[in-house]
N, C-alpha and C positions, 0 to 999 in steps of 0.2 A: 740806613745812614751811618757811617763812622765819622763821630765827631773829630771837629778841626780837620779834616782831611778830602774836603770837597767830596761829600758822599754823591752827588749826584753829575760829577764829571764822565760825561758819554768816552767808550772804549771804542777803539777801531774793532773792522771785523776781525781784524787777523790776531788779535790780544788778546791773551789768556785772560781770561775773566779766573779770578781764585776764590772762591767763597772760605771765607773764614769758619771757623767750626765753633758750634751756639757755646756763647761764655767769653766768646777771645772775638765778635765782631764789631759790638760797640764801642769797647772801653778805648782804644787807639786815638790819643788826641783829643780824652774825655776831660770833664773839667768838672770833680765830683767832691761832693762833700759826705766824710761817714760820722757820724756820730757815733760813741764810743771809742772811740779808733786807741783806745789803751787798753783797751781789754784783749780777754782772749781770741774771740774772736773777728772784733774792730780792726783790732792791730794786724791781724793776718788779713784781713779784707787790706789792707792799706799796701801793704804787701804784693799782694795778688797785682790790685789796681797797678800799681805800679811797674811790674813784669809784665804787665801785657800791654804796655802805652801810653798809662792815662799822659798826662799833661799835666796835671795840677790837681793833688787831694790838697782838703781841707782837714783837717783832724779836730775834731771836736768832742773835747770830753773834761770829766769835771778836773779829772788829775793830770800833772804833767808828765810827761813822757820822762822813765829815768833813763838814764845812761847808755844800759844796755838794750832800750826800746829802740832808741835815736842808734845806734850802731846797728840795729839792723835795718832801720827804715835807711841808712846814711850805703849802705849797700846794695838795697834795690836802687836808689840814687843813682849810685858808681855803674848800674846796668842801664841804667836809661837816664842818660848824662840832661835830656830834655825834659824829663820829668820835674816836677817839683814841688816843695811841702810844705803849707801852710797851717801852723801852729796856733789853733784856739781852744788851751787851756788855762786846768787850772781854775780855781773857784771864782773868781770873777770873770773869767772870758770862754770857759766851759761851762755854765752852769743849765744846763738843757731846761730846766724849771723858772731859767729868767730868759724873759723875753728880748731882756735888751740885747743880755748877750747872744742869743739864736739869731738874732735881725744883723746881728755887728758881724756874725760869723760867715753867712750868707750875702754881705758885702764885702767880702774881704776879696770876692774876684769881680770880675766886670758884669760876668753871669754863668751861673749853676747850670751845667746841663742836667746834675741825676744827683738826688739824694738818698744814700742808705742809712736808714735810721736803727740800727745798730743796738745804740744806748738804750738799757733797762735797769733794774733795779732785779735781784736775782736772788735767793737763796730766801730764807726761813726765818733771817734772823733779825730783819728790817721794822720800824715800826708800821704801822696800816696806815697813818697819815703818807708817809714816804713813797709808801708803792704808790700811792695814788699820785701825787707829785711829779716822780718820777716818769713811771710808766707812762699816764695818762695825760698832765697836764704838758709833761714835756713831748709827748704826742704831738696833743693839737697845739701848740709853740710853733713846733714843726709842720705840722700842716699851715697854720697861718701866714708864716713865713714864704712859705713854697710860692702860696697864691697871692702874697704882697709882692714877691722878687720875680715872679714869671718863671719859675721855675717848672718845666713840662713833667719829670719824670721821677718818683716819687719807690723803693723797694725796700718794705717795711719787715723787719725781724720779727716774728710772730714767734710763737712755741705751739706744737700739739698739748702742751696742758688745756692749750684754751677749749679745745673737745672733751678733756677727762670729766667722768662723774663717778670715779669710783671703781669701774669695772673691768674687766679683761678689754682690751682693744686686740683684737686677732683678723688680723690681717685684709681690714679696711682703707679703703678710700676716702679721699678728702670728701666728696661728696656726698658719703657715706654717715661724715661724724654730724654732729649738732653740737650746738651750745647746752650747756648742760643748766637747769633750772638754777642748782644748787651747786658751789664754786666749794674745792676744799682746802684751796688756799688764796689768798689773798694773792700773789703773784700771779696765779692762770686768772683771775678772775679779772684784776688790772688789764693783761696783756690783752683778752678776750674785748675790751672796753677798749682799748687802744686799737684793736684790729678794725673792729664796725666803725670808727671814726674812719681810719684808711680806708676801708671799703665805701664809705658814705661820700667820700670827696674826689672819687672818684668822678671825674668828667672829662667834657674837649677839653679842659686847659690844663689839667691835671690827669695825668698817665698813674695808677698806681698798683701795687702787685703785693701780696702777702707772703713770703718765703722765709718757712720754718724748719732748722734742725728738729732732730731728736735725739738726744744725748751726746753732745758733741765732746768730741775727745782729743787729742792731740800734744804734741809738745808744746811748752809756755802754759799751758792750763794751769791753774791756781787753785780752781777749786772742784771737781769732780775728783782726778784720779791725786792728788795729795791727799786729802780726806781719809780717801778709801785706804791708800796706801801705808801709810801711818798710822793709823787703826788696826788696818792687818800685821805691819811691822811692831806695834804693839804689843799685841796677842791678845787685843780687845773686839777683833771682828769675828762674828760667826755665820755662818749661810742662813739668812732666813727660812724660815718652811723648808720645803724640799729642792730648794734651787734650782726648780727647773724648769722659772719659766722665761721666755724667750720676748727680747728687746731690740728694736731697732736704734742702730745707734750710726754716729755719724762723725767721720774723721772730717777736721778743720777745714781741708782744703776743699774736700769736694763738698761742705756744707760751702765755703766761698765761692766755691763757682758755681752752687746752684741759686747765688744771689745773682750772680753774673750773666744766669741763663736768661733768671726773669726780668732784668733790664734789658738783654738782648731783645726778650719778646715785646715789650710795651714800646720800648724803641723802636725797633723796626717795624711795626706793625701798629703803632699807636691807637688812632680810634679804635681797629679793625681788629685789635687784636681780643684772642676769647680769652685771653687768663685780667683781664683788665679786673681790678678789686674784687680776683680771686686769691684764693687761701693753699700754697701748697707744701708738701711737706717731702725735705728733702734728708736721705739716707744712702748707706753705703750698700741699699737695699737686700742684702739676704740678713734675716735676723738670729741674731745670737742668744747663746745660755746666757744672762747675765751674770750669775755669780760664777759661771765657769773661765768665762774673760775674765772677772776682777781676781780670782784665783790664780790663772795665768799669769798677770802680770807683778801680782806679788809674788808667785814666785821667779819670776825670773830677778828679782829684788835680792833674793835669797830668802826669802819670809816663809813659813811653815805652810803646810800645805793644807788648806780651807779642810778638805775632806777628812782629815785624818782627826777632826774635831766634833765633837758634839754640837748641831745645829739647834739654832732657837726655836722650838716649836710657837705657832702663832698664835694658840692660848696663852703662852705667855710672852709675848710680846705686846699682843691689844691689852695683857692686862698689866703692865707698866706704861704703855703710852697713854693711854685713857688718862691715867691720871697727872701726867705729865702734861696732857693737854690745859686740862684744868688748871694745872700750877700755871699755866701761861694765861690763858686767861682773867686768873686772877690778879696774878701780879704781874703782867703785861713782860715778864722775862721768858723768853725762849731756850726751848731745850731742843736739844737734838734728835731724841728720838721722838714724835708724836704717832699719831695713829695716820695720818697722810702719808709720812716716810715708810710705815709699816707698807703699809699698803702698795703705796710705788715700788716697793723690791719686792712685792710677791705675787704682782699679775704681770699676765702679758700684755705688754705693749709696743706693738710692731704691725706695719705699714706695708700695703701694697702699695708700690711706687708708681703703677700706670701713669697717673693722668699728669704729675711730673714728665716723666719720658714721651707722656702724648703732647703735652700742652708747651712745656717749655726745651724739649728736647736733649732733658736733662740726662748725662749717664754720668756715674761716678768716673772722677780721675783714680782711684784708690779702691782699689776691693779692701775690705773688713782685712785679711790677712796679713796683707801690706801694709796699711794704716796702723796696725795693732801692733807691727812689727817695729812701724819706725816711732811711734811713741811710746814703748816700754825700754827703748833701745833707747833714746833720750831722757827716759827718767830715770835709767839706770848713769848713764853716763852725767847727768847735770844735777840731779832731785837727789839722787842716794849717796851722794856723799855726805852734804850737808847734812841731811837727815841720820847720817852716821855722827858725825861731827856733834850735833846739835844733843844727842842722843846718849852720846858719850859724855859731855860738858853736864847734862842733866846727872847722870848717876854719879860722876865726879863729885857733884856739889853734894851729892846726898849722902855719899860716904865722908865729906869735910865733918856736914853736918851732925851725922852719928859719933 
């Protein structure tokens, strides 16, 4: 079925019948709502929707859309003059942890074909009340809502944290990971608790599907490759251990279109369909060095070159997180380095993409090379100036100072 467009009008024999390609056959005349939709990856979901036909997004998040968010959603517009964007943010009409607001937002059209629940709570530095809020209560908000408004179809943002316990991930299958007893942070263990809700609500009235980046990257990104970059342009970042182990990671757009995949599949295939509150996990599928890409892209920055530096050995790295752990724990203040970040940049973690490509007929739009190319090629051209700028003004003021 493609929404709004009479999916079940019979074709003569003589009429090309065209099958749409998986990603680009439901959304045409779709009438969707994303949560998050200001984030990095919300925002490009809105995007997406939009260039391929929807009808009518709903944008739902806590913050409003600035300037430059609206001049580019005001240009997939300009490409699809029938398109159109509805605005619920902002702390009183975003607030995915109140209920009034998710009910008001989810009224704002006649009726929701497909919700992408987008909206998380994300990084290191959140208190543990909030993730839970977040993640999980604005969850089942969202689930409640679905099944108060008749909403059929349901493609929840998951993350492969919710599998980690620690260990090397070398080149498994979704079917393959488990929930891990023991959670080592507070965000995988949240989102893992938000997932089993989506999978539990799972029925005839509710269609629902679990589709997870891994390491998403892109232009507009705010928080993975600034971090890294600015650190490196520093000359405060060093290769952990021996840098060389290998990550799957995932350029924006085709982490968008493999949200796209699995609304294609629950849609078209509703009961019938086998990924129904399944878990899967989408990449640019060949996996990378990771400190060899972040190496790359600072230098194409102009930033020193990782290798020509003395690397951190992992005895001393666990033996300043450790105790950094502790300083957070006690005084409930967050540090940057702990022993979980240790650990994420020094195993492997990267995905056999089969049962994506079996189940949801996922292939990347972007190979790794091309993705890496046109978002180092944006952060050079929009991120390093500023970061020049900003950087300059900083030693400026410190020579006033002296």
């Amino acid at each position: 079925m493609v929404f709004g467009f009479g999916g079940d009008k019979k074709k003569s024999p003589k009429e090309k019948i065209v099958v749409a390609a998986p990603g680009f056959r439901t959304t045409p005349g779709v009438v969707a709502l994303v949560t998050g939709s200001n984030g990095f990856c919300g925002a490009r979901l809105v995007e997406i929707l939009l260039d391929r036909g929807a009808k009518t997004v709903v944008c739902f998040d806590i913050t409003a859309p600035n300037a430059k968010l609206k001049e580019r959603f005001d240009t997939c517009l300009e490409k699809n003059p029938k398109g159109n964007l509805i605005y619920c943010t902002g702390r009183k009409d975003g607030d995915i942890t109140s209920k009034e607001a998710v009910e008001k937002a989810f009224t704002t059209v006649k009726q929701l074909d497909i919700v992408y629940h987008v909206a998380a709570l994300v990084g290191p530095f959140h208190s543990d009340e909030m993730y839970y809020k977040v993640n999980v209560e604005g969850t089942r908000n969202i689930l409640d809502a679905c099944l108060k408004f008749n909403v059929k179809n349901l493609v929840n943002s998951s993350s492969p944290s919710t599998r980690f316990d620690g260990e090397d991930v070398e080149g498994k299958r979704e079917d393959e990971l488990v929930f891990p007893e023991v959670y080592t942070a507070l965000y995988a263990e949240t989102k893992a608790e938000a997932e089993r809700m989506v999978s539990s609500a799972c029925s005839p009235e509710l269609n629902t599907i679990n589709v997870a980046p891994h390491q998403v990257y892109g232009p507009y990104d705010e928080l993975f490759m600034p971090n890294l970059l600015s650190t490196m342009g520093n000359n405060r970042l060093r290769i952990f251990g021996k840098g060389d182990k290998l990550i799957s990671v995932c350029y924006v757009d085709n982490y968008c279109h493999g949200l796209l995949c699995g609304a294609d599949e629950i849609v078209s295939n509703g009961t019938k369909s086998k990924a129904l509150g399944k878990f899967y996990i989408i990449t640019d599928e060949e996996p990378q060095v990771l400190w060899d890409m972040i190496n790359s892209a600072g230098m194409e920055m102009g930033f020193t070159d990782l290798h020509t530096k003395w690397a951190l050995p992992l005895w001393l790295l666990y033996f300043v997180a450790y105790p950094c752990g502790i300083y957070t724990f006690v005084t409930k203040k967050k540090t940057k380095l702990t022993p979980f970040t240790v650990r994420m940049l020094t195993i492997h973690r990267y995905f056999d993409p089969t049962l994506s490509k079996q189940d949801l007929q996922y292939e990347p739009l972007y190979k790794f090379k091309d993705g890496w190319k046109l978002t180092t090629g944006w952060f050079k051209e929009h991120w390093l100036p500023e970061y020049n700028n900003d950087k300059n003004n900083n030693t400026g003021a410190s020579k006033k100072q002296d």
